[in-house]
C-alpha positions in Angstrom: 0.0 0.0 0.0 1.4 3.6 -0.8 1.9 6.5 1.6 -0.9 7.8 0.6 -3.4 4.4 0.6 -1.8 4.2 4.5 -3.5 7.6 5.3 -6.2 7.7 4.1 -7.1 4.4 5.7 -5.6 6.1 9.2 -8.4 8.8 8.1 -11.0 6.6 8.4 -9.6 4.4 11.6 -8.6 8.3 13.9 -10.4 11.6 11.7 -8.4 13.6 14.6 -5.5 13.1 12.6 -6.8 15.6 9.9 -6.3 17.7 12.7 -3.4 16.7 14.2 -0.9 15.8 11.7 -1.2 19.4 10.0 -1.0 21.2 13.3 2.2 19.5 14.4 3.9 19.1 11.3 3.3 23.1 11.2 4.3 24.0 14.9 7.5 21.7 13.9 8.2 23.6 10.8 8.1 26.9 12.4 10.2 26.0 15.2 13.2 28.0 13.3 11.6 31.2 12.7 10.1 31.4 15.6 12.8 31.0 17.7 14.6 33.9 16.3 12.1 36.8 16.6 11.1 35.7 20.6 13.7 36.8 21.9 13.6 40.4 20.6 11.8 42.4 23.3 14.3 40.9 25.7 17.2 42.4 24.1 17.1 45.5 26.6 17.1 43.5 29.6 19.9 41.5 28.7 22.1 43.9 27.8 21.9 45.5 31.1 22.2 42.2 32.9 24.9 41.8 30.9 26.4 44.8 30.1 26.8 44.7 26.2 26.2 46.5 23.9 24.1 46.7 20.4 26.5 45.1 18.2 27.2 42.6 20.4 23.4 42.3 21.9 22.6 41.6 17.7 25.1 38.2 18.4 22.2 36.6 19.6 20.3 36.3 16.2 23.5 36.4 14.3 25.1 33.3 15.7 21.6 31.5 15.7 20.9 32.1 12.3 24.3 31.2 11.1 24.5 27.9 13.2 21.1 27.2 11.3 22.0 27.7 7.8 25.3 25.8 8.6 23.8 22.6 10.1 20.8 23.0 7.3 22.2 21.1 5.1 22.8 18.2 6.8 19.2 17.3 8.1 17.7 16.3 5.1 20.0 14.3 4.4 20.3 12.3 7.8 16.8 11.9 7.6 17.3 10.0 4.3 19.4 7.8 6.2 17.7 7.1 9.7 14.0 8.3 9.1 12.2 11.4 9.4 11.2 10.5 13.0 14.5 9.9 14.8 16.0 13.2 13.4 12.9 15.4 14.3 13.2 13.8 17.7 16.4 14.3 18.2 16.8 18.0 16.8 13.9 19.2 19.1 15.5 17.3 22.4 18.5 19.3 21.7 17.0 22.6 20.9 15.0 22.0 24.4 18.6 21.0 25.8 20.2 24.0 24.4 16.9 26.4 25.9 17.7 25.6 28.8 21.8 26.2 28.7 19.7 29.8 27.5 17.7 29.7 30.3 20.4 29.4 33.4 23.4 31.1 31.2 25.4 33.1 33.5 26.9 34.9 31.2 26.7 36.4 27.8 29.1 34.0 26.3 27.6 31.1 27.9 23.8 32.6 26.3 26.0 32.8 22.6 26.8 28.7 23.3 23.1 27.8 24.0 21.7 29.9 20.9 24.4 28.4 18.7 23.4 25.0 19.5 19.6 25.8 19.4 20.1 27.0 15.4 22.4 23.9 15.0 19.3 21.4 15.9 15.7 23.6 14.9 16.7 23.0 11.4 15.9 19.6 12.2 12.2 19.8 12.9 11.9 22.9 10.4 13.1 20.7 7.3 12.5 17.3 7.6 8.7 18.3 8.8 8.1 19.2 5.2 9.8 16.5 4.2 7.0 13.7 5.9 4.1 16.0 4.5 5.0 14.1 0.9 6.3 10.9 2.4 2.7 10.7 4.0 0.1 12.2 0.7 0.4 12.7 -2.7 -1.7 15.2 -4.9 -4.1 17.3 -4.0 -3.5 15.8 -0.4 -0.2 16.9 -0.3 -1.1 20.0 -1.9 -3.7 20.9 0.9 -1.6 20.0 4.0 1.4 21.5 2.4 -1.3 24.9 2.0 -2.4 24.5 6.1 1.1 24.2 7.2 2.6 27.4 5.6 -1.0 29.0 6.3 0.4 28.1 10.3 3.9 28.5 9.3 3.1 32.2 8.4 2.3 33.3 11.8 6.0 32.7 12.9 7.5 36.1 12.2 4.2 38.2 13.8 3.3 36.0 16.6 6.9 35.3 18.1 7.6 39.4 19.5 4.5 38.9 20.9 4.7 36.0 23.1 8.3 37.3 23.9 6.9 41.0 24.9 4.0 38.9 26.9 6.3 37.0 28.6 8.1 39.9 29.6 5.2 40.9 31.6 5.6 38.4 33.9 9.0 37.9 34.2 12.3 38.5 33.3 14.1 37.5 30.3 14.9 33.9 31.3 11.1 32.9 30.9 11.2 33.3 27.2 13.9 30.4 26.8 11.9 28.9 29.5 8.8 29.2 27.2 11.5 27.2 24.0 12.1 24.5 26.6 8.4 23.7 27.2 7.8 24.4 23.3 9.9 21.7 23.2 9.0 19.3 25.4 5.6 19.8 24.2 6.5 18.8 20.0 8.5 15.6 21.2 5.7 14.3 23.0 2.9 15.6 19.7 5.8 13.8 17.4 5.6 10.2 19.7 2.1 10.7 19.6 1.5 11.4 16.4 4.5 9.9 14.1 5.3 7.2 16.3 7.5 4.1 14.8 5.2 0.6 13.9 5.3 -0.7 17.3 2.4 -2.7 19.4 2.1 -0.1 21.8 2.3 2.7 19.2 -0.1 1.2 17.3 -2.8 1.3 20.1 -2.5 4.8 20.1 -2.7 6.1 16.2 -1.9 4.5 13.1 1.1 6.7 11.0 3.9 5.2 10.7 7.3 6.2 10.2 7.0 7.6 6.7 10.6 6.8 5.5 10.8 3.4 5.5 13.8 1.1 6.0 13.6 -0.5 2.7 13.7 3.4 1.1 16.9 4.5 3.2 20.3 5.3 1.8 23.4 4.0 3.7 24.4 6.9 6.3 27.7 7.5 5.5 29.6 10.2 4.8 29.8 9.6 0.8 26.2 8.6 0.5 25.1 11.8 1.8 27.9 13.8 -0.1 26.4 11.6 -3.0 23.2 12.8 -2.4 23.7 16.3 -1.7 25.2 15.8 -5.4 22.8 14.4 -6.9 20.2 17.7 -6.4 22.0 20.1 -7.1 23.0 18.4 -10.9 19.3 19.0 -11.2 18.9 21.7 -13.8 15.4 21.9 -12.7 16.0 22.2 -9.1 17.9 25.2 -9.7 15.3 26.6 -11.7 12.8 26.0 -9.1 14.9 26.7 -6.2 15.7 30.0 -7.2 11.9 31.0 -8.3 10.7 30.2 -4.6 13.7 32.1 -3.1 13.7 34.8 -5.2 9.9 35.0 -4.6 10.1 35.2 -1.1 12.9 37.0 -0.8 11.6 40.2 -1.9 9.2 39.8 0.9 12.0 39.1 3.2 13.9 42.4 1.9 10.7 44.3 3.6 10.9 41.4 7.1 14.7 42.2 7.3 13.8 45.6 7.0 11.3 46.2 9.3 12.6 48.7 11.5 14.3 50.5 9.0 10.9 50.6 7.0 8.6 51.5 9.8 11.0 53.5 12.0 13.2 55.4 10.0 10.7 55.4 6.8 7.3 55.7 7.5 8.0 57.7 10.9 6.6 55.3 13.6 7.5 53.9 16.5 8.9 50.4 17.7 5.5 49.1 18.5 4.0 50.0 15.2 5.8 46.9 13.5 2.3 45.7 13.4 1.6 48.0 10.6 3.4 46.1 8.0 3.8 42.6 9.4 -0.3 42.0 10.4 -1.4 42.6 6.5 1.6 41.5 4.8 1.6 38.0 6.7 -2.0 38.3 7.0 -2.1 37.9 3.1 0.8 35.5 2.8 -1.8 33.0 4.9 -4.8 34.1 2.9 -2.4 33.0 -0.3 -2.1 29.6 1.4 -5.8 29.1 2.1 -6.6 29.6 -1.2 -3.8 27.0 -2.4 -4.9 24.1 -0.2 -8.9 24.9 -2.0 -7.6 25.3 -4.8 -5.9 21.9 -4.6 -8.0 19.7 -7.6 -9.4 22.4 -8.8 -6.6 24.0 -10.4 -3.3 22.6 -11.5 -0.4 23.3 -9.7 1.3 24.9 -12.5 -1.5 27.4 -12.7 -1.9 28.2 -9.2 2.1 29.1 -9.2 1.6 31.1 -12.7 -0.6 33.1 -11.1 0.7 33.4 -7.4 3.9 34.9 -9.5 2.1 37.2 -11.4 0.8 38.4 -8.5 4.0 38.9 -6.9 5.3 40.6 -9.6 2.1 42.9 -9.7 2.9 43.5 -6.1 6.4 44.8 -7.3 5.4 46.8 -9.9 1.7 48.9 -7.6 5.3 49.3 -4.7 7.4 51.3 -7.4 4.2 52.9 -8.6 2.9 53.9 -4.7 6.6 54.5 -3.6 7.2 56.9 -5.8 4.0 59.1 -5.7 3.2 61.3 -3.0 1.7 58.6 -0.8 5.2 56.5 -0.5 4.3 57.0 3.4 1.1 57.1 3.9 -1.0 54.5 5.6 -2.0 51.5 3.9 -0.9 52.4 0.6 2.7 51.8 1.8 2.1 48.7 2.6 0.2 47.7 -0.3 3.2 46.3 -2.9 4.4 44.1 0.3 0.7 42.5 0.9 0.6 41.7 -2.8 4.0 39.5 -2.9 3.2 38.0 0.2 -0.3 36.6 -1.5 1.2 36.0 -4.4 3.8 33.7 -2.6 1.1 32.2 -0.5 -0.5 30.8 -3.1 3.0 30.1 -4.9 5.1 28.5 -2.5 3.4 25.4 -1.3 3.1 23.8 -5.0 7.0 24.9 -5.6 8.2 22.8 -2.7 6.4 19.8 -3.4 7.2 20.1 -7.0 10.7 20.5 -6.2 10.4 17.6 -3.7 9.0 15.2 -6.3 12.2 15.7 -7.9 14.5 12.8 -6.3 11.6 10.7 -4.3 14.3 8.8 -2.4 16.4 11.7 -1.8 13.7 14.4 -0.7 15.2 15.3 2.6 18.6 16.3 0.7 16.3 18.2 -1.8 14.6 20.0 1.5 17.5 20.5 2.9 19.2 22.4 -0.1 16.1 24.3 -0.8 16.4 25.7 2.8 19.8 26.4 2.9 19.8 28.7 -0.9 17.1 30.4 0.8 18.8 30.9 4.3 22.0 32.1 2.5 20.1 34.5 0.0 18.1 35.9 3.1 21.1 36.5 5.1 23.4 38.6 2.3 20.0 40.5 1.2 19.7 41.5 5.2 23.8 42.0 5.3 24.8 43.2 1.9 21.4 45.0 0.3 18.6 45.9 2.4 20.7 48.5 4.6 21.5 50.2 1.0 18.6 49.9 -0.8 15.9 51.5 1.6 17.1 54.9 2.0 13.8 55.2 0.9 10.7 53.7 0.3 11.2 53.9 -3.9 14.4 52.1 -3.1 13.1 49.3 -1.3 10.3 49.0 -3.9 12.6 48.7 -6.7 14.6 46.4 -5.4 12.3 44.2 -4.4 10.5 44.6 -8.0 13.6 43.7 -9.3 13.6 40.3 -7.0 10.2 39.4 -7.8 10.8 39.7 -11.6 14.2 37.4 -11.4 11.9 34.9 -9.6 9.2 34.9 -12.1 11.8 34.7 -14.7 12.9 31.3 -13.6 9.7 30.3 -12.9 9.1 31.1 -16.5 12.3 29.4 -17.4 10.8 25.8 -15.7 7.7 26.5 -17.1 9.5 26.6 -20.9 11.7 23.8 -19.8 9.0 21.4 -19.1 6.2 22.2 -21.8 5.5 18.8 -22.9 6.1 18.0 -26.4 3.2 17.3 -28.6 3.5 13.4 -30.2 3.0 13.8 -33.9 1.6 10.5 -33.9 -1.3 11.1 -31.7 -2.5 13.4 -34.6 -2.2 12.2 -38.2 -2.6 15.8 -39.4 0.4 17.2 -38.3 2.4 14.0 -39.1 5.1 14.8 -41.6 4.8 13.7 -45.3 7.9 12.1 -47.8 7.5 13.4 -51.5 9.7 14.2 -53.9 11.8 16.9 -52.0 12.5 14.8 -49.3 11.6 14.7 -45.5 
């Protein structure tokens, strides 16, 4: 029986798994972003406990986000080797482990060891979570819980401040790496629960699983995954798709990374007004997802990413046009060009990673895992290299990021081109060349 004969009989047998396999496969997969935007409204309490200062208080996402990007790579992979379930499980005990060297750190340098390790192991849960989603359905299945995990996905970046600043309220800044700990505590027991290995007791619980079989491992040795690593990235069309979902999103993410240059400095509001941009700019991204998991059967996938780029590039093109009239500043129209791309990728996004996935079946945790880290890396120079340069002001950030969004439709365009199937002559005797006198 396939994957996707095995749930939809575990449908029938436990319906709560509708429920519960989207919700933790999504808390799982945002486990990375949301552990790097918590602990922002603690940054002023820990640099006086400390006694650091900004550019070493900024350390804290820095080494995180480098650590994660570094070990990115390797999860996919692993997970090809060992199963999906033993690498999720073992990524989130160490990122609880590592919350709480956060937690009790007595010094700054000791808080810098903790975060490192927590980037080196949320990777795991973040990547090889979308990984089981096509292990576990195909089709419009896969399609619609692919759409309901970015839809939860897309909370990450708003939601994460918040819970920081709200644990702030009642107590001090150890709490919000106390709050990671029980974050994770709470997805390994959701992961035994609901991905548990084919065991008697297991089975008396729910009915998934683990969704990377023995039989469909690779050896786990150092070659094999070097192999496999090589093996996507010879894929011409992995790079084309690649690049279209991280160009795509990372003209959204030149307006995340940013954020307080945009709302502070830009618009002319204050450090609680983030709000302002994230609420409708997410808030769309999601409603892009919602309409990618109903539109699953309905539409092809090919057309759903068509048009989710054509929106983002849309988006690009009302920024420039807003940004450089007289209401670059004004409230919502600013705002406007960002809402658009995040739809647009929304709808986009979901199809391009389980596209891209479908490319090496027995290697799709190497293919996650290179996915994530081309879009870590092209995050991370845009926020270093070009964002700081490009919004002196609003026009600036709008033309940059219409410049992203067109590059990303562009390859998108390019896959498109490069796998328009071929007409067979012989299916149509009209258009079936004739021999005469002239030749062929």
């Amino acid at each position: 029986m396939s994957a996707g004969g095995r749930v939809e009989e575990a449908s029938v047998v436990a319906p709560r798994l509708a429920v519960l396999v989207p919700l933790v496969l999504a808390m799982l997969s945002m486990i990375g972003p949301f552990s790097i935007d918590t602990p922002f409204p603690a940054f002023p309490e820990i640099r006086d406990e400390f006694g650091v200062g900004t550019g070493r208080l900024q350390l804290i996402v820095t080494a995180y986000m480098l650590a994660f990007a570094a070990m990115s790579i390797f999860h996919g992979p692993l997970s090809d080797s060992i199963g999906r379930r033993p690498v999720i499980l073992g990524s989130v005990g160490v990122y609880a482990a590592a919350s709480i060297a956060c937690t009790f750190a007595p010094t700054f340098e000791l808080l810098l060891a903790g975060r490192v390790l927590q980037g080196l192991s949320a990777g795991g849960a973040t990547i090889v979570s979308r990984t089981v989603i096509r292990d576990m359905f195909e089709g419009e299945q896969a399609q619609r819980l692919m759409s309901r995990v970015a839809l939860i996905f897309g909370l990450a970046p708003a939601v994460a401040p918040v819970v920081g600043g709200g644990l702030l309220q009642v107590g001090p800044w150890q709490l919000v790496f106390a709050f990671q700990v029980v974050l994770g505590v709470v997805l390994i027991v959701a992961t035994l629960v609901v991905l548990p290995e084919t065991h008697p007791v297991a089975a008396t619980l729910v009915v998934l699983p683990e969704t990377h079989p023995v039989a469909a491992r690779v050896p786990l040795r150092l070659g094999e995954i070097a192999r496999g690593l090589s093996a996507v990235v010879r894929q011409p069309a992995f790079h084309r798709l690649a690049w279209a979902g991280t160009l795509g999103f990372g003209a959204q993410f030149l307006y995340i990374g940013g954020a307080a240059i945009f709302v502070v400095d830009l618009l002319g509001l204050g450090e609680l007004d983030f709000w302002v941009l994230f609420v409708p700019m997410i808030g769309s991204m999601m409603v892009g997802s919602w309409i990618s998991g109903r539109s699953a059967g309905l539409v092809t996938q090919r057309s759903l990413v068509s048009v989710g780029y054509c929106l983002t590039l849309l988006g690009g093109v009302v920024g420039v046009g807003l940004a450089a009239s007289p209401l670059s500043t004004d409230l919502p129209w600013a705002v406007v060009g960002p809402s658009l791309i995040g739809l647009g990728n929304g709808m986009a996004f979901p199809s391009i990673q389980l596209m891209t996935l479908d490319l090496l079946p027995t290697r799709r945790g190497a293919v996650m895992s290179c996915l994530t880290f081309l879009t870590l890396i092209f995050n991370a120079v845009a926020a270093v290299a070009l964002t700081p340069y490009v919004a002196t002001s609003t026009l600036g950030l709008a033309l940059t990021a219409l410049v992203v969004t067109g590059l990303g439709s562009l390859s998108w365009a390019w896959h498109c081109a490069a796998t328009r199937p071929v007409p067979d002559p012989a299916a149509d005797p009209a258009t079936v060349p004739t021999t005469g006198p002239g030749g062929a």
